[in-house]
MOPAC internal coordinates of N, CA, C and O (Angstrom, degrees):
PM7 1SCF
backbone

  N    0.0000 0     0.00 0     0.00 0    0    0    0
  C    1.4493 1     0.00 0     0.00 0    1    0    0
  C    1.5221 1   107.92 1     0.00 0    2    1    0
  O    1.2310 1   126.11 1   -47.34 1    3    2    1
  N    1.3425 1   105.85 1   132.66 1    3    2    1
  C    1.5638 1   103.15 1   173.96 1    5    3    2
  C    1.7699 1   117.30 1   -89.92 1    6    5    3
  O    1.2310 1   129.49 1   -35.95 1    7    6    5
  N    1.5954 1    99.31 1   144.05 1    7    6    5
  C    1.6533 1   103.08 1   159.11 1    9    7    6
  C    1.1082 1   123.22 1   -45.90 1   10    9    7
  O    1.2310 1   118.67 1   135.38 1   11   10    9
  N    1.7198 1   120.15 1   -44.62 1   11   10    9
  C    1.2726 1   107.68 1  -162.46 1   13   11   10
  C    1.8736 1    81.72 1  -167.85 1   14   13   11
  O    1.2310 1   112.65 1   -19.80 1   15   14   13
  N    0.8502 1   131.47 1   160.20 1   15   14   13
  C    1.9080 1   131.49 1   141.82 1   17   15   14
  C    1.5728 1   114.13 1  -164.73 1   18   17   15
  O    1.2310 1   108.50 1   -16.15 1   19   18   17
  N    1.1110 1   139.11 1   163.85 1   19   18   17
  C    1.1303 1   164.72 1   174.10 1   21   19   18
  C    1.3354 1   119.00 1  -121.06 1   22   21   19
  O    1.2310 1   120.70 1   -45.46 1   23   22   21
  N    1.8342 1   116.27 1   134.54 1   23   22   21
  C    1.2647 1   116.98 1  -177.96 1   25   23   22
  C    1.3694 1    98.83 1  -145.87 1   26   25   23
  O    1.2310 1   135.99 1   -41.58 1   27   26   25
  N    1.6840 1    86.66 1   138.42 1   27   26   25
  C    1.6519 1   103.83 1  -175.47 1   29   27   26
  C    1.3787 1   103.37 1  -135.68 1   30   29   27
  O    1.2310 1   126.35 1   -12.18 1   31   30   29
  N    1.8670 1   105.39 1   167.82 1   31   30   29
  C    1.3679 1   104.07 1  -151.88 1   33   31   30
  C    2.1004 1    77.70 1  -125.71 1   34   33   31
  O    1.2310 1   121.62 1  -103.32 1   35   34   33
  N    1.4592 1   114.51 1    76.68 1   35   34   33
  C    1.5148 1   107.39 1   173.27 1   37   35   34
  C    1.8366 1   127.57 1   -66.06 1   38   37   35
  O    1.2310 1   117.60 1    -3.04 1   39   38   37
  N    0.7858 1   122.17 1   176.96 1   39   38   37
  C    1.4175 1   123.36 1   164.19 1   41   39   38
  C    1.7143 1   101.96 1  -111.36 1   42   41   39
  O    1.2310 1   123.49 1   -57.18 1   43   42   41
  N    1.4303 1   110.92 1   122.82 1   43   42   41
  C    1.2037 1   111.59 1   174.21 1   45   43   42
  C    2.0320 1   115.74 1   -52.93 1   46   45   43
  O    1.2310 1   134.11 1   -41.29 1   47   46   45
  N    1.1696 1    90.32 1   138.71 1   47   46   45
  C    1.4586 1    95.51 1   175.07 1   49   47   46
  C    1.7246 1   105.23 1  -104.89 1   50   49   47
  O    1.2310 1   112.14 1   140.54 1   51   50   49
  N    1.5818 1   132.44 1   -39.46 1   51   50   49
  C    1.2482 1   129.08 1   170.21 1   53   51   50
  C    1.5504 1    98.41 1  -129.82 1   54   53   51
  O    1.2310 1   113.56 1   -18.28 1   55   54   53
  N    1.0915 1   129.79 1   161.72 1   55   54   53
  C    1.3719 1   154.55 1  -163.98 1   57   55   54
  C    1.8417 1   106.82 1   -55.59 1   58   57   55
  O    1.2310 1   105.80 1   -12.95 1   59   58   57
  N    1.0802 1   143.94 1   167.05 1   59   58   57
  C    1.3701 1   139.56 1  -142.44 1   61   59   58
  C    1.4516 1    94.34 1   166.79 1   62   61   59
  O    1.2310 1   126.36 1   -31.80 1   63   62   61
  N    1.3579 1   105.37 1   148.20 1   63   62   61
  C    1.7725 1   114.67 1   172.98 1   65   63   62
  C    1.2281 1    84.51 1  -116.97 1   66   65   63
  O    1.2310 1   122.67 1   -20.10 1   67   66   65
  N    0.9248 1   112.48 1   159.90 1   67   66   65
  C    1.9904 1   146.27 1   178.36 1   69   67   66
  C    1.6903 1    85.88 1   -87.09 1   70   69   67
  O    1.2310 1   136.83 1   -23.93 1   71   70   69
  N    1.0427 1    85.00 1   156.07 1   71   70   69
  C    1.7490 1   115.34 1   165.74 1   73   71   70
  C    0.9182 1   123.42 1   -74.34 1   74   73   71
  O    1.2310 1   115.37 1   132.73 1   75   74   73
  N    1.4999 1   126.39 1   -47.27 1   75   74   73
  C    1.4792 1   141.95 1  -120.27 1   77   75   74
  C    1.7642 1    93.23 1  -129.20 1   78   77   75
  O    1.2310 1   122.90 1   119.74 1   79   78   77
  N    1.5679 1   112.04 1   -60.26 1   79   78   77
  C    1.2314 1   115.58 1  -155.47 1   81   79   78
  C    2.0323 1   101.46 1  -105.07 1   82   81   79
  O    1.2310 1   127.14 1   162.63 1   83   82   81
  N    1.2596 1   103.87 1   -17.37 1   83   82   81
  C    1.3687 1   124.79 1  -166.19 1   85   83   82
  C    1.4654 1   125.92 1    50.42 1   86   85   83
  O    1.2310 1   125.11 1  -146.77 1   87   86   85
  N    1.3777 1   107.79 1    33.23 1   87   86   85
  C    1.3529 1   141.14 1  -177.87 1   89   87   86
  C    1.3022 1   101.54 1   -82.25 1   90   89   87
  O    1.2310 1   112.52 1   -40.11 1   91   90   89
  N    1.7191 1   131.73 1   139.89 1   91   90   89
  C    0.9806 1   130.58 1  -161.62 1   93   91   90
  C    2.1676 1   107.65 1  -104.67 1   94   93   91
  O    1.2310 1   131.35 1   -60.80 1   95   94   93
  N    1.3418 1    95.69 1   119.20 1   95   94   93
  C    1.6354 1   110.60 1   173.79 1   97   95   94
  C    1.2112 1   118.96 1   -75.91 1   98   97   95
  O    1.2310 1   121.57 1   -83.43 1   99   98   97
  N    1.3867 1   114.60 1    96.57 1   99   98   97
  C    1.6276 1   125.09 1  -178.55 1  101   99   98
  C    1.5903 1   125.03 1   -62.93 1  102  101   99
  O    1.2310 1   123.88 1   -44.78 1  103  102  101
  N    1.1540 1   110.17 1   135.22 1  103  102  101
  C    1.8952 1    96.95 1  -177.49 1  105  103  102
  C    1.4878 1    96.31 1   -56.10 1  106  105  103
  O    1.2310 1   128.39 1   -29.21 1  107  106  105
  N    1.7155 1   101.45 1   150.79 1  107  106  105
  C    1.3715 1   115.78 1  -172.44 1  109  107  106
  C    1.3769 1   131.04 1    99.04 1  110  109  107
  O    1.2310 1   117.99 1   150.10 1  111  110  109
  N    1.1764 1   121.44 1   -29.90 1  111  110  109
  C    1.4457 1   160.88 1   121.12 1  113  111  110
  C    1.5148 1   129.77 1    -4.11 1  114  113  111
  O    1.2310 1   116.31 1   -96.06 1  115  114  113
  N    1.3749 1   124.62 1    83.94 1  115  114  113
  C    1.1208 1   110.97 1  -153.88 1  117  115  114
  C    2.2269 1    97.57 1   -80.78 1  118  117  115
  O    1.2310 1   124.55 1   -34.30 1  119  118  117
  N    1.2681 1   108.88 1   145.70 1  119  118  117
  C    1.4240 1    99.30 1  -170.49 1  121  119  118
  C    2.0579 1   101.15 1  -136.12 1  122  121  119
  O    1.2310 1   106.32 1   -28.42 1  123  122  121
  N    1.4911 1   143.03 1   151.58 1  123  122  121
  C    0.5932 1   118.95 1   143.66 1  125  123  122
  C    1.6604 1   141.99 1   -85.02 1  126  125  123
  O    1.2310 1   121.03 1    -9.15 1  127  126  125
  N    1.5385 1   115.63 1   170.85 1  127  126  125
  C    1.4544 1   109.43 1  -166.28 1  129  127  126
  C    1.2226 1    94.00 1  -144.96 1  130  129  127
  O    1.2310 1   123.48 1   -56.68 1  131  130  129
  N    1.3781 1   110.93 1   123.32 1  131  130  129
  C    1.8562 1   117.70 1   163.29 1  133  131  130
  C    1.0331 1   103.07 1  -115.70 1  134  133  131
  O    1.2310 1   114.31 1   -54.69 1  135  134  133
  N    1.5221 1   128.39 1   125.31 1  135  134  133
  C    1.5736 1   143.69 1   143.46 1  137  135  134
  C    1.0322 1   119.35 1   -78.54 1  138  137  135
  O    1.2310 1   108.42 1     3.43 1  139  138  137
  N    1.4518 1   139.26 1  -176.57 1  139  138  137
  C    1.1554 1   146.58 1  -166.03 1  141  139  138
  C    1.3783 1   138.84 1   139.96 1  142  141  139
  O    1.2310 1   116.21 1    16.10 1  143  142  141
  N    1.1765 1   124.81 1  -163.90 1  143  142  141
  C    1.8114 1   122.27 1   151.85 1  145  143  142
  C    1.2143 1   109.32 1  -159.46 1  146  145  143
  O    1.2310 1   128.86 1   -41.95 1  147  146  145
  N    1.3648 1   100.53 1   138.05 1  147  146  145
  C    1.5901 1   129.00 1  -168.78 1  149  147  146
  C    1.0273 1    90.83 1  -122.23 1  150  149  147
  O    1.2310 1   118.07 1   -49.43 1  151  150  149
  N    1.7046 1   121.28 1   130.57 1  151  150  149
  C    1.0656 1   153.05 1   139.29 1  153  151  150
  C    2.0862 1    98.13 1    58.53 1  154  153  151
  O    1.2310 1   132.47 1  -147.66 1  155  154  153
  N    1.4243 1    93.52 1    32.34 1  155  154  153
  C    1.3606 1    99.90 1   151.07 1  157  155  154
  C    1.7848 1   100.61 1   115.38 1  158  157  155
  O    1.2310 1   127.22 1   148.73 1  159  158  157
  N    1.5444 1   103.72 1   -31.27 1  159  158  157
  C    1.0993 1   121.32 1  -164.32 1  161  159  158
  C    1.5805 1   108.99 1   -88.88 1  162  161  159
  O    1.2310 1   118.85 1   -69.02 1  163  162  161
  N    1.6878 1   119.80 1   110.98 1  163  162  161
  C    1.4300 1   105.73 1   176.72 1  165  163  162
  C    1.7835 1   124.44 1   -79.99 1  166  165  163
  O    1.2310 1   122.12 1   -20.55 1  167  166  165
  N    1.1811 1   113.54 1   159.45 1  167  166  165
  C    1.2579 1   122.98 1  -158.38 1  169  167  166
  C    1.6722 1   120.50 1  -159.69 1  170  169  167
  O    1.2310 1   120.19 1   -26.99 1  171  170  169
  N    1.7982 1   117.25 1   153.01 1  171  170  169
  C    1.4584 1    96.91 1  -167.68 1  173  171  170
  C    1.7182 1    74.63 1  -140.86 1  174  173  171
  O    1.2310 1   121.41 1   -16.77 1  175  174  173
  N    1.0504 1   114.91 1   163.23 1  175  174  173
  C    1.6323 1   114.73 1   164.07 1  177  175  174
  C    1.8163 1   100.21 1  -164.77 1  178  177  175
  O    1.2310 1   133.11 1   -34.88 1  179  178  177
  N    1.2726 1    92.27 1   145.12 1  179  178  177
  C    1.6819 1   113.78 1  -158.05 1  181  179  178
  C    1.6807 1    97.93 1  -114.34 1  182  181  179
  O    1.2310 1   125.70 1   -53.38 1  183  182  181
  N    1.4379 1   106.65 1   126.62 1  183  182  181
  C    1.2002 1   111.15 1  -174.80 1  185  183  182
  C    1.6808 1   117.83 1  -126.20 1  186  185  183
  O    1.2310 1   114.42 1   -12.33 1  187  186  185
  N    0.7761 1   128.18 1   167.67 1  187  186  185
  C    1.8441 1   123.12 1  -171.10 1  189  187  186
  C    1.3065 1    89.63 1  -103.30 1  190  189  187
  O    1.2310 1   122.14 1    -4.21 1  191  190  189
  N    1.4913 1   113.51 1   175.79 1  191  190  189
  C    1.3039 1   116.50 1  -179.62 1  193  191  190
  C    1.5880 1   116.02 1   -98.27 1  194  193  191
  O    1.2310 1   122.05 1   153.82 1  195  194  193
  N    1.6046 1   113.68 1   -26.18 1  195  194  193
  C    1.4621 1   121.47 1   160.02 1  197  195  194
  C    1.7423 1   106.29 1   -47.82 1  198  197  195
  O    1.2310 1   116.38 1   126.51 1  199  198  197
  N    0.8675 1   124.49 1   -53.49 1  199  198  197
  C    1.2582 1   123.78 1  -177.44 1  201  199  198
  C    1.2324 1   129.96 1   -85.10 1  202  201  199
  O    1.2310 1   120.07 1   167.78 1  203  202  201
  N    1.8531 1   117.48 1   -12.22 1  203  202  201
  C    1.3074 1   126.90 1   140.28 1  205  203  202
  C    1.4304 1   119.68 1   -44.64 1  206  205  203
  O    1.2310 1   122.61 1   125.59 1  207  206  205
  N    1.6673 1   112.60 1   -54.41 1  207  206  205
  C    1.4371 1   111.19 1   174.71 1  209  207  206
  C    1.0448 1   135.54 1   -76.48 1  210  209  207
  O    1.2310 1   120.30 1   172.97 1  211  210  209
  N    2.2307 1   117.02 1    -7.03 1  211  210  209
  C    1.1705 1   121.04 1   162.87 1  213  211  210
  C    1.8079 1   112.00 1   -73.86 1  214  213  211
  O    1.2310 1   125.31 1   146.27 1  215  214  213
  N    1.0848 1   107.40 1   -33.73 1  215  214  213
  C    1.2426 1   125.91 1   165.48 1  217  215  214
  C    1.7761 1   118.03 1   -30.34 1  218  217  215
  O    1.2310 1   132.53 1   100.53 1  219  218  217
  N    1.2511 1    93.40 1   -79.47 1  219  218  217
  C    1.4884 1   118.94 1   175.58 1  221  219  218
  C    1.7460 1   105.73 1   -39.70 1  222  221  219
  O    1.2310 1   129.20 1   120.05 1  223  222  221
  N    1.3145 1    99.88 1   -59.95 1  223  222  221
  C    1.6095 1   109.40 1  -171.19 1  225  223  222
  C    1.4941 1   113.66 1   -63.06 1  226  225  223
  O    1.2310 1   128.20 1   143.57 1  227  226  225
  N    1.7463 1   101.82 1   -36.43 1  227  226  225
  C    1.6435 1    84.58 1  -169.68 1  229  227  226
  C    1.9011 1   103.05 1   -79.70 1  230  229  227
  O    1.2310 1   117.44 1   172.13 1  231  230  229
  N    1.3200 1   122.48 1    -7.87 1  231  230  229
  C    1.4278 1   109.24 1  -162.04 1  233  231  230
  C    2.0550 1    86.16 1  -101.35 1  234  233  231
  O    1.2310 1   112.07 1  -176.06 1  235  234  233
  N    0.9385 1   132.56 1     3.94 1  235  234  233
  C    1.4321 1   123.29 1   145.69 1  237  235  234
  C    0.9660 1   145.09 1   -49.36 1  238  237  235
  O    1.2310 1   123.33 1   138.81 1  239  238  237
  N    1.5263 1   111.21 1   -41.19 1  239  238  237
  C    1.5453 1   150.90 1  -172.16 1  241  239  238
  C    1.5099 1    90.90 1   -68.18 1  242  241  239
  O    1.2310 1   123.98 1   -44.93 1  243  242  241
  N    1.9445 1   109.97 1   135.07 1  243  242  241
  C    0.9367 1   133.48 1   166.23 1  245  243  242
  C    1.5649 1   118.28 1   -52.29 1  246  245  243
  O    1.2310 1   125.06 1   159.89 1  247  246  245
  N    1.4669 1   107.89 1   -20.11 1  247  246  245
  C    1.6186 1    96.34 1  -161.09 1  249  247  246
  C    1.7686 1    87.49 1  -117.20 1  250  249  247
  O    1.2310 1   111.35 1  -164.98 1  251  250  249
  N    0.9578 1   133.89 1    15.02 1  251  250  249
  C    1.4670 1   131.35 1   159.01 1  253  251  250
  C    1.6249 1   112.47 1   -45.29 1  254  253  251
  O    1.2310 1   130.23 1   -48.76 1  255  254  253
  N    0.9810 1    97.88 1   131.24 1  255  254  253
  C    1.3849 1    98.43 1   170.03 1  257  255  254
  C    2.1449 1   119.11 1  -134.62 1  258  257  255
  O    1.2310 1   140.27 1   -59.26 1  259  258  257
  N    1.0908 1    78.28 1   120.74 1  259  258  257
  C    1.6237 1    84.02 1  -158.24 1  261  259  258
  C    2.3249 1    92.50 1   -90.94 1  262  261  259
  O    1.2310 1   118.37 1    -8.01 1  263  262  261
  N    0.9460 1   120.71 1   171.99 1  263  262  261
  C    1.1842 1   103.33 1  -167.48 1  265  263  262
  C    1.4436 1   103.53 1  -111.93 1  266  265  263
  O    1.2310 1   120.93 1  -145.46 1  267  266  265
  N    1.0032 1   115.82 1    34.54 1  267  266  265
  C    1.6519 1   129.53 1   152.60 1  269  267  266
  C    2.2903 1   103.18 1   110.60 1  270  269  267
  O    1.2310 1   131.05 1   141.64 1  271  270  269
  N    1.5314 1    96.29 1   -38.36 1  271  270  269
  C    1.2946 1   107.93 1  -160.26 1  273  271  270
  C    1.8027 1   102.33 1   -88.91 1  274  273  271
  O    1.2310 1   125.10 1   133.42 1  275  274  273
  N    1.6197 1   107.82 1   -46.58 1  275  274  273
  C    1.1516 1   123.97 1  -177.14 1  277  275  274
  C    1.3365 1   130.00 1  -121.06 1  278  277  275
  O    1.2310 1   104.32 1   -66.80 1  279  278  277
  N    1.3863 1   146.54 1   113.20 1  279  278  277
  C    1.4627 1   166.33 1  -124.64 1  281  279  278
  C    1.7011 1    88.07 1   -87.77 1  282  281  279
  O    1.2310 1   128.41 1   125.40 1  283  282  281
  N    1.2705 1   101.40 1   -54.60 1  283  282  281
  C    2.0109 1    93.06 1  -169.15 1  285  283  282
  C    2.2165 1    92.15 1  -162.57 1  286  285  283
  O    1.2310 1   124.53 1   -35.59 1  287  286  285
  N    1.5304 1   108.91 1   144.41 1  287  286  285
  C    1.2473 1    96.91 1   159.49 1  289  287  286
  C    1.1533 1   125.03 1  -109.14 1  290  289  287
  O    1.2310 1   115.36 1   -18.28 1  291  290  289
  N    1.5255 1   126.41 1   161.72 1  291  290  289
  C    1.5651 1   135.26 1  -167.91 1  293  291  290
  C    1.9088 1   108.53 1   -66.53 1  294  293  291
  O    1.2310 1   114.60 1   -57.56 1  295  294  293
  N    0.8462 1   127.83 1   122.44 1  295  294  293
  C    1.6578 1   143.36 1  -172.81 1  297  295  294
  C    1.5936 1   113.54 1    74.10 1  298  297  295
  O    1.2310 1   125.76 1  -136.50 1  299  298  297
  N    1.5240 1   106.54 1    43.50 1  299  298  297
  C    1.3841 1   100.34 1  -176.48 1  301  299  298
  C    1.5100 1   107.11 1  -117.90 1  302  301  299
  O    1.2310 1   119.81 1   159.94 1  303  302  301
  N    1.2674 1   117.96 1   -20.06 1  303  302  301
  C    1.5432 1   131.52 1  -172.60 1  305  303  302
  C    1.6580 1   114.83 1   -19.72 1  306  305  303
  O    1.2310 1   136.94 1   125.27 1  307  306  305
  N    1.3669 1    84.80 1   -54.73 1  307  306  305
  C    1.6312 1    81.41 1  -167.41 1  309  307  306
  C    1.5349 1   116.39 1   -64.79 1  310  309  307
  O    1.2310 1   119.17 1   153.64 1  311  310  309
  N    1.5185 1   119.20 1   -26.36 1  311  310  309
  C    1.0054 1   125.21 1   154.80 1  313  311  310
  C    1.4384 1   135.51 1   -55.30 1  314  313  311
  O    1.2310 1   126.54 1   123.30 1  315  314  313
  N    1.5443 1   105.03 1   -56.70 1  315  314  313
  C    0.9422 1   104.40 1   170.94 1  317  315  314
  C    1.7970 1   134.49 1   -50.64 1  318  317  315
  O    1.2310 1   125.92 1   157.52 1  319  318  317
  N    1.8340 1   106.23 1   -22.48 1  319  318  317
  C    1.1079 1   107.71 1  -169.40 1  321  319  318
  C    2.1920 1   105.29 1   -81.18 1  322  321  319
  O    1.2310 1   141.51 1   147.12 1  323  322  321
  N    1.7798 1    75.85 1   -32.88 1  323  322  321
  C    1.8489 1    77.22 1   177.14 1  325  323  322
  C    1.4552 1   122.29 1   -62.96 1  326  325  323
  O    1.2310 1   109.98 1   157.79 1  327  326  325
  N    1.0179 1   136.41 1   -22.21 1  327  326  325
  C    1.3158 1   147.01 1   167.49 1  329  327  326
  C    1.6099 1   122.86 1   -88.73 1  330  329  327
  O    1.2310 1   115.02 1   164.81 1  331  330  329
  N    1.3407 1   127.05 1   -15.19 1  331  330  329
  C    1.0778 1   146.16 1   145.72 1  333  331  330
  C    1.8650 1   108.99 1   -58.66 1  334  333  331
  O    1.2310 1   127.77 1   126.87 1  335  334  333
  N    1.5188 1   102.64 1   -53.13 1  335  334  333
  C    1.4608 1    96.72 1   178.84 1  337  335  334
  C    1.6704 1   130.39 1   -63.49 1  338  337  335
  O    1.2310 1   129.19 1   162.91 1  339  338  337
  N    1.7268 1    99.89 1   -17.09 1  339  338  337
  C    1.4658 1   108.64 1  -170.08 1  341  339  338
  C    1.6594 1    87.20 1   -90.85 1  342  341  339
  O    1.2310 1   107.63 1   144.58 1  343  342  341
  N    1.1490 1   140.68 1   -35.42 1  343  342  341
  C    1.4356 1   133.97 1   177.97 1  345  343  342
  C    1.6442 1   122.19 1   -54.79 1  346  345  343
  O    1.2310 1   127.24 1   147.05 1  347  346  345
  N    1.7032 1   103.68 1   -32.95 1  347  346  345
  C    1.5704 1   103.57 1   163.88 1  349  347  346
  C    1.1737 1   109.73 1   -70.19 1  350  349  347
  O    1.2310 1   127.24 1   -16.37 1  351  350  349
  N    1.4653 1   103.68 1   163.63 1  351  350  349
  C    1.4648 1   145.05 1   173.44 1  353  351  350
  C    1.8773 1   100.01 1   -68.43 1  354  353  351
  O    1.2310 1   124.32 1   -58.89 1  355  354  353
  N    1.6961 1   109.32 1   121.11 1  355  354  353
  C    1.5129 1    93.62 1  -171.39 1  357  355  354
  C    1.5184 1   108.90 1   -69.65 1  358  357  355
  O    1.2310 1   125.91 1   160.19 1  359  358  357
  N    1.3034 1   106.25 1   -19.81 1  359  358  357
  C    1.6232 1   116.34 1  -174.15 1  361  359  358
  C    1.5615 1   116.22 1   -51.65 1  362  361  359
  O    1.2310 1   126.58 1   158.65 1  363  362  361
  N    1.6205 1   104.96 1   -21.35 1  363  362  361
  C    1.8373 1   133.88 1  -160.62 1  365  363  362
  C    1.5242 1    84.07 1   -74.53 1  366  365  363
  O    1.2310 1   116.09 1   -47.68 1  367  366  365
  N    1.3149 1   125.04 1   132.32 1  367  366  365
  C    1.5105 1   106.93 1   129.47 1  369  367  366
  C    1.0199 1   136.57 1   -62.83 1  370  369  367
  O    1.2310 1   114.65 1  -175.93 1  371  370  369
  N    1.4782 1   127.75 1     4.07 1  371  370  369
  C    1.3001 1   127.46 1  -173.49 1  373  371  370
  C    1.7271 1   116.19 1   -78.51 1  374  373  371
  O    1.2310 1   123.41 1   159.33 1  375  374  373
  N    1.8233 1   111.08 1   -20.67 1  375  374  373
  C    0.9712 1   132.07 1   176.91 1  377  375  374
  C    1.9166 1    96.45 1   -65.92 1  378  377  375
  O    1.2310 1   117.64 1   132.73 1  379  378  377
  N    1.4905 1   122.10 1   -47.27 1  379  378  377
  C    1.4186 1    91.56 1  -162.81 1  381  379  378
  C    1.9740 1    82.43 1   -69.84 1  382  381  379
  O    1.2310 1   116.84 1   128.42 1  383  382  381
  N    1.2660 1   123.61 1   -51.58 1  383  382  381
  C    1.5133 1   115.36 1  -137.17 1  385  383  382
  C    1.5973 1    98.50 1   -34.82 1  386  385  383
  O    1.2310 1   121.43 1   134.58 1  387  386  385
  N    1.6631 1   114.87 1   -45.42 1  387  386  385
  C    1.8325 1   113.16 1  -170.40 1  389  387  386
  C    1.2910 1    99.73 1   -59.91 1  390  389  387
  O    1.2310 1   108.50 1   155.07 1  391  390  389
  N    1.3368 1   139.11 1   -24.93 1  391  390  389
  C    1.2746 1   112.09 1   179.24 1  393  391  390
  C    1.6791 1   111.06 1   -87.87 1  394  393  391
  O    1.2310 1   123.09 1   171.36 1  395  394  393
  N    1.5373 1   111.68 1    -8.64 1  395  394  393
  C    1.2871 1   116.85 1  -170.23 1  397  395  394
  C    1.9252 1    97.25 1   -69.95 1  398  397  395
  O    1.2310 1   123.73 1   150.95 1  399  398  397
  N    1.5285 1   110.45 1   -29.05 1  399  398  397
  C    1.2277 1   101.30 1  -158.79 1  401  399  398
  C    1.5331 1    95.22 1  -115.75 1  402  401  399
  O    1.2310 1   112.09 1   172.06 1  403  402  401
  N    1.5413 1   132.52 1    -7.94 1  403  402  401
  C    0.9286 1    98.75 1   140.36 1  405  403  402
  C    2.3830 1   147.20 1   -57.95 1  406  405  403
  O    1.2310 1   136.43 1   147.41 1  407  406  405
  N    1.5585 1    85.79 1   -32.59 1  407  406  405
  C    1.5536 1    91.14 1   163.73 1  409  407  406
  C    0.9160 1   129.53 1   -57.05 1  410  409  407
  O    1.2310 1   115.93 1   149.66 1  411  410  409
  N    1.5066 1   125.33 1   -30.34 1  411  410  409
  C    1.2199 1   141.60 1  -178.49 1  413  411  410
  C    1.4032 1   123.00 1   -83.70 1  414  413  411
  O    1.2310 1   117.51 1   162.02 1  415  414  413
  N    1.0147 1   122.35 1   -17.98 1  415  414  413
  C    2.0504 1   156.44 1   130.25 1  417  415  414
  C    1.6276 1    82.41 1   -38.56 1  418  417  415
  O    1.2310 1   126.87 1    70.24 1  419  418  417
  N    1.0889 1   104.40 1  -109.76 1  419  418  417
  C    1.9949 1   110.65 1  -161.31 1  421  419  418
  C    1.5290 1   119.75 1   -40.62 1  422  421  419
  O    1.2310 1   126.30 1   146.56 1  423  422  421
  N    1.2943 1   105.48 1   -33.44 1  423  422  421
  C    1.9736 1   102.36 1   155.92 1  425  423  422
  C    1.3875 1   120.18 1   -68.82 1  426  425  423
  O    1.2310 1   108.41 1   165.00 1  427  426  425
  N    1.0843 1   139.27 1   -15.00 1  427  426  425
  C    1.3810 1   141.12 1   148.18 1  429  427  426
  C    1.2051 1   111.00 1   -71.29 1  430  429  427
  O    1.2310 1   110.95 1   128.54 1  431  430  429
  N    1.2401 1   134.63 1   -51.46 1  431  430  429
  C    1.3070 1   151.30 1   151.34 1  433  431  430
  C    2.0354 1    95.95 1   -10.83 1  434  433  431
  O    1.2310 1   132.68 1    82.73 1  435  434  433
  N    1.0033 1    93.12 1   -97.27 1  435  434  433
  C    1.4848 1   110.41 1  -167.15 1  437  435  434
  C    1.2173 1   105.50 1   -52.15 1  438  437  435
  O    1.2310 1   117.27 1   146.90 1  439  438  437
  N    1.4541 1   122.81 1   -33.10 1  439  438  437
  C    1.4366 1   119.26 1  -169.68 1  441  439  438
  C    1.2859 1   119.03 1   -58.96 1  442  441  439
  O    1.2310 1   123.66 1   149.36 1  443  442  441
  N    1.5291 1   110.58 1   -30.64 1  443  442  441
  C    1.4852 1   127.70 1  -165.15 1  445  443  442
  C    1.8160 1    99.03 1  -102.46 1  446  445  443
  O    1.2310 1   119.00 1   165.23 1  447  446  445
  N    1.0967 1   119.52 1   -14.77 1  447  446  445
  C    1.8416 1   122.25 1   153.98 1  449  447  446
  C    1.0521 1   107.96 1   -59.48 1  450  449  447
  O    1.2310 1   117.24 1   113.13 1  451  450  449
  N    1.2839 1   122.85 1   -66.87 1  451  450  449
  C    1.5561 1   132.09 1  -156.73 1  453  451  450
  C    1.6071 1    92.65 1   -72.39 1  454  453  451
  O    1.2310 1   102.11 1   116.17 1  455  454  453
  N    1.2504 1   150.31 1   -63.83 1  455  454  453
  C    1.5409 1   138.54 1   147.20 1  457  455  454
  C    1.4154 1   115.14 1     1.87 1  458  457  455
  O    1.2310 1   129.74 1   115.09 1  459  458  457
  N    1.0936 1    98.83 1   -64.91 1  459  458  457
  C    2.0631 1   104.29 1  -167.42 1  461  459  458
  C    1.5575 1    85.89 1   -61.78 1  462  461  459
  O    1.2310 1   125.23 1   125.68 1  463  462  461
  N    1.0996 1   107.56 1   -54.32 1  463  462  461
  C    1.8884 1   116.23 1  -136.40 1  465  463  462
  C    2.4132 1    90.76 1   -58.26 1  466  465  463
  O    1.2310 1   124.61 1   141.25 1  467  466  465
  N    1.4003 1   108.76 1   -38.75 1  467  466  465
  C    1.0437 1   140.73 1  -158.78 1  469  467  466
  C    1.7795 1   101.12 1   -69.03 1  470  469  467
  O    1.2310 1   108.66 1   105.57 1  471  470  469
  N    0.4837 1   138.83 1   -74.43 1  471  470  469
  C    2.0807 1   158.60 1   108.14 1  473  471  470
  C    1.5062 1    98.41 1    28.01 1  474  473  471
  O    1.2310 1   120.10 1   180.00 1  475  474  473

């Protein structure tokens, strides 16, 4: 649970890695940003908007399970979506979409490796 935080939806002005997907946020780029302090400790974490909306979707889902105190934590997504996916019904399509958006996490993922690696 947080003390206090604030979330804003900036336009990148210079380049930014995501939190979540570690995909790189280009100036121009609209990205979200929550600051705050948790449990005493202040903190900011920068998120893409693909992964805002994977975000959004997986904590909708009936079979989410948040751990009573906290709704979702910051760099857990990809996890969170894989374990979300074993909780659906395989019959659900909702089971492929989490894996649809976990891949889509690791192609950003890689995209921004193969960048560095390239450089």
């Amino acid at each position: 649970m947080s003390d206090f935080q604030t979330e804003t939806t900036p336009t990148a002005r210079k380049q930014h890695k995501c939190g979540e997907c570690y995909g790189l946020i280009e100036p121009g780029q609209k990205y979200q940003l929550v600051s705050g302090c948790w449990e005493g400790d202040m903190g900011s974490f920068k998120t893409c908007l693909p992964c805002v909306e994977a975000r959004t979707w997986a904590i909708a889902q009936p079979e989410w399970m948040g751990d009573g105190e906290h709704l979702y934590y910051f760099g857990r997504l990809d996890e969170d979506l894989s374990d979300l996916a074993q909780e659906i019904s395989s019959q659900d399509g909702r089971r492929f979409h989490a894996y649809r958006l976990q891949c889509l996490m690791a192609r950003r993922r890689n995209s921004t490796q193969a960048r560095r690696q390239a450089a």
